[in-house]
Structures are given as C-alpha cells and as structure tokens.
N, C-alpha and C positions, 0 to 999 in steps of 0.2 A: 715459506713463500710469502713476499709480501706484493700486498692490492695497491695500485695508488689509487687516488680520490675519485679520477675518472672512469675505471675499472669497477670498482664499488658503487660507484652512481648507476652504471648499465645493468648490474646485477640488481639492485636495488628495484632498478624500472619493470626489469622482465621480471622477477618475481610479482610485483604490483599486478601487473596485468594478466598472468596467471592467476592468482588469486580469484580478481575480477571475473576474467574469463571463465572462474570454476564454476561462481555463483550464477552468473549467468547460463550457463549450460545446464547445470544442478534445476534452475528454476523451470528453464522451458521443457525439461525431459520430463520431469517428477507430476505424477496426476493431483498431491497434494497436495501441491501449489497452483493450482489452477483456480482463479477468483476471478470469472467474469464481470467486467463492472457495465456489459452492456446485454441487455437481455431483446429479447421480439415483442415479447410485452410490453415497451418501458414506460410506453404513457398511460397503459393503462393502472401499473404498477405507481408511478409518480402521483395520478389523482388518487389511489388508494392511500400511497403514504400523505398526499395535502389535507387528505380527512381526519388521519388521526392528527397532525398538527395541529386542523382548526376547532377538533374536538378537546386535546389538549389546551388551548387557549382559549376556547369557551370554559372549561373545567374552572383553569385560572381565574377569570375574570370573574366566577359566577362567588364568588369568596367563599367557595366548598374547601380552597387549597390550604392548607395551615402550614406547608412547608414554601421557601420560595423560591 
C-alpha cells in the first residue's frame, strides 16, 4: 500500500498530538508530578529565602569567601 505526502503529513500530525496529549494527561494524573510553585506562605517564605541571600552576600563581602 503506498501513502502519498498528504496522507503521511495527517498521520504524522495525529501521532504528534497524541504523544503530547499523553504527557499532558500523564502529568496532571500522576501525585509525582505535582510541584507547586505557589504556596499560602509565600511572603512569608520569600523574606526567609531574602535572609539567606543577604547573608550570603554579607559572607561574600566580608572576605571570609575564598571561592568566587
């Protein structure tokens, strides 16, 4: 049996978006996949992470660091 180009182009697409399709279903089903990037905490969470930054850039500055 032969395909022509147009035939082969449509296959081509619906496989694509199956694929797609798969990961996308795979991701929202699956518990370990689940990475909230937004928490109820998050300001209080964000000024905890600004203290170790500004502690790490006190470290830096204080020419304790020997690495750069």
């Amino acid at each position: 049996m032969k395909i022509n180009w147009g035939t082969a182009i449509v296959l081509v697409f619906i496989g694509f978006i199956s694929f797609i399709l798969y990961f996308v279903v795979r991701m929202n089903t699956e518990q370990k996949f689940t990475h909230d990037l937004v928490t109820e905490e998050y300001y209080k969470e964000e000024l905890a992470f600004q203290k170790e930054i500004n502690a790490e850039k006190k470290r830096k500055n204080s020419g304790r660091c020997y690495s750069n």
